[in-house]
PDB file of N, CA, C and O in Angstrom, chain B, residues numbered from 101:
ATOM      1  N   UNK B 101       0.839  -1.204   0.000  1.00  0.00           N
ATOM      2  CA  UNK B 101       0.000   0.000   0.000  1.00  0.00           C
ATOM      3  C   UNK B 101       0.872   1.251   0.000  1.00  0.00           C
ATOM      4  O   UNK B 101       1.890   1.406   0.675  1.00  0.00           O
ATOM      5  N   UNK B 102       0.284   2.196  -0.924  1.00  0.00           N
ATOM      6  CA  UNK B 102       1.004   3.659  -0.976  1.00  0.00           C
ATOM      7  C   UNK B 102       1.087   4.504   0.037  1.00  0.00           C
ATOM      8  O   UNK B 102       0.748   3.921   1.067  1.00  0.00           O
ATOM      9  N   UNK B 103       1.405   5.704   0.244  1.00  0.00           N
ATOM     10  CA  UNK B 103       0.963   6.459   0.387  1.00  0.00           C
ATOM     11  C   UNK B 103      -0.218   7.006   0.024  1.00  0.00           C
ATOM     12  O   UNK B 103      -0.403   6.992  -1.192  1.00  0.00           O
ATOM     13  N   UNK B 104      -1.026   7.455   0.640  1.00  0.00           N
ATOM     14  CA  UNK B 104      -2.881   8.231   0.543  1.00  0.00           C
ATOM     15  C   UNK B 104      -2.476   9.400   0.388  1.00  0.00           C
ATOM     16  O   UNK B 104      -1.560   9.830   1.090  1.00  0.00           O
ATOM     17  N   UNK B 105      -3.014  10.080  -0.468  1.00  0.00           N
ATOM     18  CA  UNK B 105      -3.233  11.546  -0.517  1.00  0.00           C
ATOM     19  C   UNK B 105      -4.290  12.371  -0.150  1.00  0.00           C
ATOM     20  O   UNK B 105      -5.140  11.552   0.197  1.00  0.00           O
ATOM     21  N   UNK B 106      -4.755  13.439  -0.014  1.00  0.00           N
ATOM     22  CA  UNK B 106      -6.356  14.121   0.499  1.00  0.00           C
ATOM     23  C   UNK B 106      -6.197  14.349  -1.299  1.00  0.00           C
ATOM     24  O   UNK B 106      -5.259  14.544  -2.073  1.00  0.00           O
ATOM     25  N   UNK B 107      -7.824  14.183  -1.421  1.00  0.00           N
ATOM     26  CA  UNK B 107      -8.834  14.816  -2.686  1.00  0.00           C
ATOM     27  C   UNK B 107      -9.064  16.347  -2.636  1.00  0.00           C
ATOM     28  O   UNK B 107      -9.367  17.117  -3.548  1.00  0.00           O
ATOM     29  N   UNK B 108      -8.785  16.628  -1.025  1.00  0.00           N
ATOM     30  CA  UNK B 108      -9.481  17.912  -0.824  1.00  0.00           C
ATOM     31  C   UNK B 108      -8.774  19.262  -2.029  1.00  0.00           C
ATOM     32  O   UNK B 108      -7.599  19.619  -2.122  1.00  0.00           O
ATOM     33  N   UNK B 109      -9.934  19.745  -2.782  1.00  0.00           N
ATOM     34  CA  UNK B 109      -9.096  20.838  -3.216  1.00  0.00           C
ATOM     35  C   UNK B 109      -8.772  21.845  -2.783  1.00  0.00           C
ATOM     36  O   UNK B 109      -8.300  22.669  -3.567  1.00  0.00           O
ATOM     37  N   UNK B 110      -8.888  22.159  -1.442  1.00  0.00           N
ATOM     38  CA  UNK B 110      -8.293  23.027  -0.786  1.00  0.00           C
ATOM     39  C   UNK B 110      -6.809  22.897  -0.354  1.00  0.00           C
ATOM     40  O   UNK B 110      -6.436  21.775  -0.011  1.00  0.00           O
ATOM     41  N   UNK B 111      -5.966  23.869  -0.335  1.00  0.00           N
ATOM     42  CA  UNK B 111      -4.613  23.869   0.174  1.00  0.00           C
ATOM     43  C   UNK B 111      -4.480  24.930   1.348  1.00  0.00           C
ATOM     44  O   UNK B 111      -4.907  26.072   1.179  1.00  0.00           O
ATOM     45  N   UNK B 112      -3.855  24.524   2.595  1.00  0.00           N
ATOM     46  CA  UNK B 112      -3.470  25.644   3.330  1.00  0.00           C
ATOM     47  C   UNK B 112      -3.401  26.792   2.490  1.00  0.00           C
ATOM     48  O   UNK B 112      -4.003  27.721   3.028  1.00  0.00           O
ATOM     49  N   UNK B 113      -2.983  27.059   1.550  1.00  0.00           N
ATOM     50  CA  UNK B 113      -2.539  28.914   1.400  1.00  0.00           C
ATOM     51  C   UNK B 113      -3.730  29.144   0.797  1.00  0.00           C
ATOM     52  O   UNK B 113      -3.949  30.355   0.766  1.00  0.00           O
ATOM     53  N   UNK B 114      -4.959  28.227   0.095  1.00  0.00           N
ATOM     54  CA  UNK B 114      -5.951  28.784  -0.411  1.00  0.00           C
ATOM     55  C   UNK B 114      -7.008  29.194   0.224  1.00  0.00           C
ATOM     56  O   UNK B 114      -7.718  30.139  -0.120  1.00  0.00           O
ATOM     57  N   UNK B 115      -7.206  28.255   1.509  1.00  0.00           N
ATOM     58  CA  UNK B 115      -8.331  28.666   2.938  1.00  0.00           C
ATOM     59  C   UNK B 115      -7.480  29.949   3.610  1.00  0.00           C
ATOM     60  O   UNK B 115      -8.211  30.732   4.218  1.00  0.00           O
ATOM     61  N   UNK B 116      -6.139  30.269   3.599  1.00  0.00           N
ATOM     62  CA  UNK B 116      -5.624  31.364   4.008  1.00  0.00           C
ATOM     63  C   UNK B 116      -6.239  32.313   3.350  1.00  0.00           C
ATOM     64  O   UNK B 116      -6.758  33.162   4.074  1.00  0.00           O
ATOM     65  N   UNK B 117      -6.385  32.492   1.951  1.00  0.00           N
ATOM     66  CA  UNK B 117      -6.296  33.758   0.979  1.00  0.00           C
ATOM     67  C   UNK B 117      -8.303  33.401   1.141  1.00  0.00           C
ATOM     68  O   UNK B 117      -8.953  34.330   1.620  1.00  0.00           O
ATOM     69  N   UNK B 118      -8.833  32.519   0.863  1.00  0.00           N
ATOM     70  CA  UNK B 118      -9.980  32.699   1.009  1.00  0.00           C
ATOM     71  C   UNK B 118     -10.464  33.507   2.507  1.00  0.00           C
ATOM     72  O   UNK B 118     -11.388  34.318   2.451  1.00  0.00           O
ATOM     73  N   UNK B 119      -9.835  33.247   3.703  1.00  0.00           N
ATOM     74  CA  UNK B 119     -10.289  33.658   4.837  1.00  0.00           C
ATOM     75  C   UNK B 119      -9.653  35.124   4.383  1.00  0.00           C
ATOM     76  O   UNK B 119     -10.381  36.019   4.814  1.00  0.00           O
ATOM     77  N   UNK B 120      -8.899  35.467   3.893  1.00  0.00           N
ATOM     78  CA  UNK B 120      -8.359  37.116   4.568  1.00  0.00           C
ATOM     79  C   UNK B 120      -9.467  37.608   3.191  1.00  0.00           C
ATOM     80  O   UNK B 120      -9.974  38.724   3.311  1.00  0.00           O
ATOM     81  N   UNK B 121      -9.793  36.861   2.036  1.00  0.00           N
ATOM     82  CA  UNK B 121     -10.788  38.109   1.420  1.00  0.00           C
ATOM     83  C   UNK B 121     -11.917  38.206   1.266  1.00  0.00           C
ATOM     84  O   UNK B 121     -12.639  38.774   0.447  1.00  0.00           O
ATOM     85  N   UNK B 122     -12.139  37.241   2.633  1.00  0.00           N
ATOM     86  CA  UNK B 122     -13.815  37.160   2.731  1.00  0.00           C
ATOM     87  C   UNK B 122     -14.519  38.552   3.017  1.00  0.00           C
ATOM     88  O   UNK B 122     -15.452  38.970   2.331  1.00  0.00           O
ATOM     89  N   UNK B 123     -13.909  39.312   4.242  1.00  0.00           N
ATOM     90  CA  UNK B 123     -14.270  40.789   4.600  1.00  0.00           C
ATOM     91  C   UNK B 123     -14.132  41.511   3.482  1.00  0.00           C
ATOM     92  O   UNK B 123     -14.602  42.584   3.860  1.00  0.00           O
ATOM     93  N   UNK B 124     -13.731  41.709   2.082  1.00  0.00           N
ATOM     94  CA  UNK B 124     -13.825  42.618   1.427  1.00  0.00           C
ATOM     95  C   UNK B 124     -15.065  42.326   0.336  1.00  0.00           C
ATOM     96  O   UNK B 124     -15.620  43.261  -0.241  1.00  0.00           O
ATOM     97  N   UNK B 125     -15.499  40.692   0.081  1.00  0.00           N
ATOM     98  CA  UNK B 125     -15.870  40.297  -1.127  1.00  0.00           C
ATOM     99  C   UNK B 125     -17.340  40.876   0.239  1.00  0.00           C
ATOM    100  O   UNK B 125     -18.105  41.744  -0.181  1.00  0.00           O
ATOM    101  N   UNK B 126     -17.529  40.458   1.400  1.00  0.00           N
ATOM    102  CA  UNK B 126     -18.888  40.860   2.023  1.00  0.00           C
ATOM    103  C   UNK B 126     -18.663  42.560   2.315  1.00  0.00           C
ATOM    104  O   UNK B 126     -19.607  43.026   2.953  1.00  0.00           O
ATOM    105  N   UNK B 127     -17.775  43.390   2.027  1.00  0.00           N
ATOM    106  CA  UNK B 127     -18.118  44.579   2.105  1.00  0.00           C
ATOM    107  C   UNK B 127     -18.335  45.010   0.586  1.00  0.00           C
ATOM    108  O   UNK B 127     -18.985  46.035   0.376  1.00  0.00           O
ATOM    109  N   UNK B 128     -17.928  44.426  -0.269  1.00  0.00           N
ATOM    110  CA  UNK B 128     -18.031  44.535  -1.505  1.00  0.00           C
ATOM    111  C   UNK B 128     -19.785  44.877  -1.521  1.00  0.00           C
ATOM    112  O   UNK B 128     -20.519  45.835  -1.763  1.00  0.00           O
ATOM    113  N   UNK B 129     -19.943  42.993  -0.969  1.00  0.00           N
ATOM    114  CA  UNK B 129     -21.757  42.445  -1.620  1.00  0.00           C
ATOM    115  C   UNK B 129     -22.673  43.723  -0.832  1.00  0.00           C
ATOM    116  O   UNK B 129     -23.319  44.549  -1.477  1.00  0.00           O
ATOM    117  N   UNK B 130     -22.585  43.708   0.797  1.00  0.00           N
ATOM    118  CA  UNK B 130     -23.294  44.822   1.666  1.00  0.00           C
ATOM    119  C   UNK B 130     -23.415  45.903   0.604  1.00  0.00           C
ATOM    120  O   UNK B 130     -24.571  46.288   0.432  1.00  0.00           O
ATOM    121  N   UNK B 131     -22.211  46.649  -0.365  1.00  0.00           N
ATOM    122  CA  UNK B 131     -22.189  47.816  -0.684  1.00  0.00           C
ATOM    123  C   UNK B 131     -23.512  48.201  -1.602  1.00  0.00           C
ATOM    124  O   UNK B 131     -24.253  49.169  -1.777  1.00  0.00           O
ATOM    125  N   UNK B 132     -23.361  46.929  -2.050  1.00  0.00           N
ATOM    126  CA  UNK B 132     -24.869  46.899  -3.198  1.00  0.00           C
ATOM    127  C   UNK B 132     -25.942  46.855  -2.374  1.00  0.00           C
ATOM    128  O   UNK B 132     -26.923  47.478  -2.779  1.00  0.00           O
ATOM    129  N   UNK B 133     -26.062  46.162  -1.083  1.00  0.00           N
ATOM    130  CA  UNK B 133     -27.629  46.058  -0.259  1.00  0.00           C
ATOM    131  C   UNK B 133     -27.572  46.817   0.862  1.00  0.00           C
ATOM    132  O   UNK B 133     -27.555  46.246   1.952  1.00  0.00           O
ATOM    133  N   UNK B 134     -27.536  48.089   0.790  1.00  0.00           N
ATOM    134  CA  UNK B 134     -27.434  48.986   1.879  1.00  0.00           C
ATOM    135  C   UNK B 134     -28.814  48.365   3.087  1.00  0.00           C
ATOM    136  O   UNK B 134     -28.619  48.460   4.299  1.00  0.00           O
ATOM    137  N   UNK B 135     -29.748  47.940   2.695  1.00  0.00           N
ATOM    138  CA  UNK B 135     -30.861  48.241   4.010  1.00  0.00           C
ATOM    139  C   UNK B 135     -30.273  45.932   4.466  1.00  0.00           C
ATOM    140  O   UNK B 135     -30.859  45.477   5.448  1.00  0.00           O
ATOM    141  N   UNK B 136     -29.439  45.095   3.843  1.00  0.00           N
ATOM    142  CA  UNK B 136     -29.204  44.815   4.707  1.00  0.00           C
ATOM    143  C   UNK B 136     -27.981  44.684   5.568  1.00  0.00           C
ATOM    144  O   UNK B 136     -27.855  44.040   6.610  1.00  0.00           O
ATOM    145  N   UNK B 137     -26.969  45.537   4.827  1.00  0.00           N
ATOM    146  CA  UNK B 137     -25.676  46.173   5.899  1.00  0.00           C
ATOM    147  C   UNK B 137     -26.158  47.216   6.831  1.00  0.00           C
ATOM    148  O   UNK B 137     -25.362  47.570   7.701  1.00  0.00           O
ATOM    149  N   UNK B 138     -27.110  47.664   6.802  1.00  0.00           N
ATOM    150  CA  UNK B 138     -28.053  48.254   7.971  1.00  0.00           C
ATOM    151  C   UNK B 138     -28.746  47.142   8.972  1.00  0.00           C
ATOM    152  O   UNK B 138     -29.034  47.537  10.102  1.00  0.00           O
ATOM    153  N   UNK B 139     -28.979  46.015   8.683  1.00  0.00           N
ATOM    154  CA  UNK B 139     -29.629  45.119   9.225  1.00  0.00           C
ATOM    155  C   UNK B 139     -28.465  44.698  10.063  1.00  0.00           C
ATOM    156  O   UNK B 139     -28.589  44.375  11.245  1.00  0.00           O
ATOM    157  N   UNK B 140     -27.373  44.711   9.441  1.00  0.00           N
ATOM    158  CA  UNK B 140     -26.627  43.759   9.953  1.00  0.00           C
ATOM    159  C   UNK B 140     -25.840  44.593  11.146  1.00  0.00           C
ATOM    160  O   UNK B 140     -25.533  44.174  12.262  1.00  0.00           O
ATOM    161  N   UNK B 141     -25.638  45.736  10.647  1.00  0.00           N
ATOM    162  CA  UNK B 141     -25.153  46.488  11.544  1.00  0.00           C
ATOM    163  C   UNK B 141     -26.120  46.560  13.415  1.00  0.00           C
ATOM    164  O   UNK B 141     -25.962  46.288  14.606  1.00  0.00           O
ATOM    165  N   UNK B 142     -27.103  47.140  12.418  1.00  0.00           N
ATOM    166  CA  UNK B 142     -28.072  46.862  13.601  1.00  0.00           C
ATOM    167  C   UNK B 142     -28.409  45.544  15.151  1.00  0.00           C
ATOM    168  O   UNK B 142     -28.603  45.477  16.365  1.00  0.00           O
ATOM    169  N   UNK B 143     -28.289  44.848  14.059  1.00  0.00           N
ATOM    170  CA  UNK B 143     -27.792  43.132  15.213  1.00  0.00           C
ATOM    171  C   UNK B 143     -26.263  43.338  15.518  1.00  0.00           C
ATOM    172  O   UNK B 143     -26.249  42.723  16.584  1.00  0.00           O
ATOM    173  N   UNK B 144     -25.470  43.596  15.416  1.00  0.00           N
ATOM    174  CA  UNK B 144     -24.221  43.464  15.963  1.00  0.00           C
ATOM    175  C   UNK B 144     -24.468  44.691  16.959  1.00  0.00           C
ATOM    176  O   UNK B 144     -24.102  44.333  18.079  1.00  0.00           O
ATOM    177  N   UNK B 145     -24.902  45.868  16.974  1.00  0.00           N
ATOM    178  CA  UNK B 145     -24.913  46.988  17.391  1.00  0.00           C
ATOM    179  C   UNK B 145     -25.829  46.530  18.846  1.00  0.00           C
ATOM    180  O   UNK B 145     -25.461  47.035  19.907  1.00  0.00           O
ATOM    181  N   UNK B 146     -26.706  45.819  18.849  1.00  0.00           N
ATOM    182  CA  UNK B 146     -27.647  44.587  19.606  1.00  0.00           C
ATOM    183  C   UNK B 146     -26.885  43.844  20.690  1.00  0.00           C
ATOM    184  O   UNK B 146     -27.144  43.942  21.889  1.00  0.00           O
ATOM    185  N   UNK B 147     -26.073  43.211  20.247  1.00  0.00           N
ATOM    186  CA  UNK B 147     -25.212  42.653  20.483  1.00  0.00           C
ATOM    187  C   UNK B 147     -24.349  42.925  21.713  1.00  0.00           C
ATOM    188  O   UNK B 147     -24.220  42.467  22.849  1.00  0.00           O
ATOM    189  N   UNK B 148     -23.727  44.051  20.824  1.00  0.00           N
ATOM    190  CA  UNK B 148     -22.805  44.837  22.047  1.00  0.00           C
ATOM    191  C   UNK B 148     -23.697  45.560  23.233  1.00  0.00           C
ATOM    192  O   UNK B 148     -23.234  45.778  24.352  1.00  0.00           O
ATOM    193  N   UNK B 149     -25.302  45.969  22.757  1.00  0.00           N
ATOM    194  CA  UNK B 149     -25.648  46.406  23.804  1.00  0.00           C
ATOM    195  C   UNK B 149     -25.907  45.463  24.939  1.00  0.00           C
ATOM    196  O   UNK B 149     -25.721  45.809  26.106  1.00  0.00           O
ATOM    197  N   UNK B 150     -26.320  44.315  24.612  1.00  0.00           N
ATOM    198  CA  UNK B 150     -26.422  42.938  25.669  1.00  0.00           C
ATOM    199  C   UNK B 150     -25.191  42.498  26.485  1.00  0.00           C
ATOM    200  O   UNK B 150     -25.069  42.162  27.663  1.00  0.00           O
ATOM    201  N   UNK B 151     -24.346  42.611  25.499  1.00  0.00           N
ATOM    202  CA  UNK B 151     -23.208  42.155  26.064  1.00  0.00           C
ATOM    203  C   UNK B 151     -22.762  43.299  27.075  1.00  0.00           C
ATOM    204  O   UNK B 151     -22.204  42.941  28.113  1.00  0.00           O
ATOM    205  N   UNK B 152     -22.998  44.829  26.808  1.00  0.00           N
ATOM    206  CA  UNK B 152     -22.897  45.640  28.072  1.00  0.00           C
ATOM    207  C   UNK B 152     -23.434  45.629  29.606  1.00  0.00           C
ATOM    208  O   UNK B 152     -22.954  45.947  30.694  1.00  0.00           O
ATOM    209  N   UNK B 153     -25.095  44.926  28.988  1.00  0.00           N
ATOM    210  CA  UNK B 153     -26.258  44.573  30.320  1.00  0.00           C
ATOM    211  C   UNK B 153     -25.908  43.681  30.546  1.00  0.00           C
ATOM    212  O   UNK B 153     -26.676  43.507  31.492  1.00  0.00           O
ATOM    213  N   UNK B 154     -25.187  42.570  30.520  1.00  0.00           N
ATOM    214  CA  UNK B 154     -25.199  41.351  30.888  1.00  0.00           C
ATOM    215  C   UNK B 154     -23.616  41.177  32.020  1.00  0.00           C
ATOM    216  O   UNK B 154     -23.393  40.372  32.925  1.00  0.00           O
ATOM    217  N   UNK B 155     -22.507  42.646  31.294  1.00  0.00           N
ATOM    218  CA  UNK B 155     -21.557  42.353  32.107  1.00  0.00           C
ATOM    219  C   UNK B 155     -21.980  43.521  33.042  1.00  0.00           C
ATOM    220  O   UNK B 155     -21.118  43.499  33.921  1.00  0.00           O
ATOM    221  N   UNK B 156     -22.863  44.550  33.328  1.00  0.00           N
ATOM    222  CA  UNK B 156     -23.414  45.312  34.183  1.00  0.00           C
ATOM    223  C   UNK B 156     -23.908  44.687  35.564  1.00  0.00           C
ATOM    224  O   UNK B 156     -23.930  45.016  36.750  1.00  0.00           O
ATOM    225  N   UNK B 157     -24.308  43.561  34.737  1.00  0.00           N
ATOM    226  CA  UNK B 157     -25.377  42.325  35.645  1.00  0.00           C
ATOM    227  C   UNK B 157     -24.311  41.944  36.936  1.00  0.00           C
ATOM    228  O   UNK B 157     -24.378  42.309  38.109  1.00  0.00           O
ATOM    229  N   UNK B 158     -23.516  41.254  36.402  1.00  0.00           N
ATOM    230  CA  UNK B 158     -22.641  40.455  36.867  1.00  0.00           C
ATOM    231  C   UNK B 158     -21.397  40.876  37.345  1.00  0.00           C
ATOM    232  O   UNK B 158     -20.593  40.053  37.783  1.00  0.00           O
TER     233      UNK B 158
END
């Protein structure tokens, strides 16, 4: 028996370069759908306010 190889077509440097241009290709897409980069903003903005009441809490 050989050596096995992965099928996967992914390579370390390509999930690298895919992860670092994910933030631009989704600020890219948002740029075209303003009301839901407003949406989205809005839930993260949510977010942080909970996460303020919750460490207020505690």
């Amino acid at each position: 028996m050989g050596t096995t190889t992965s099928k996967s077509s992914y390579s370390f440097e390509n999930i690298l370069f895919e992860v670092k241009m994910r933030p631009f290709t989704l600020a890219i897409e948002l740029n075209h759908h303003p009301k839901l980069a407003d949406s989205i903003k809005l839930f993260f903005e949510m977010l942080l306010f909970l996460r303020k009441q919750l460490l207020a809490i505690a």
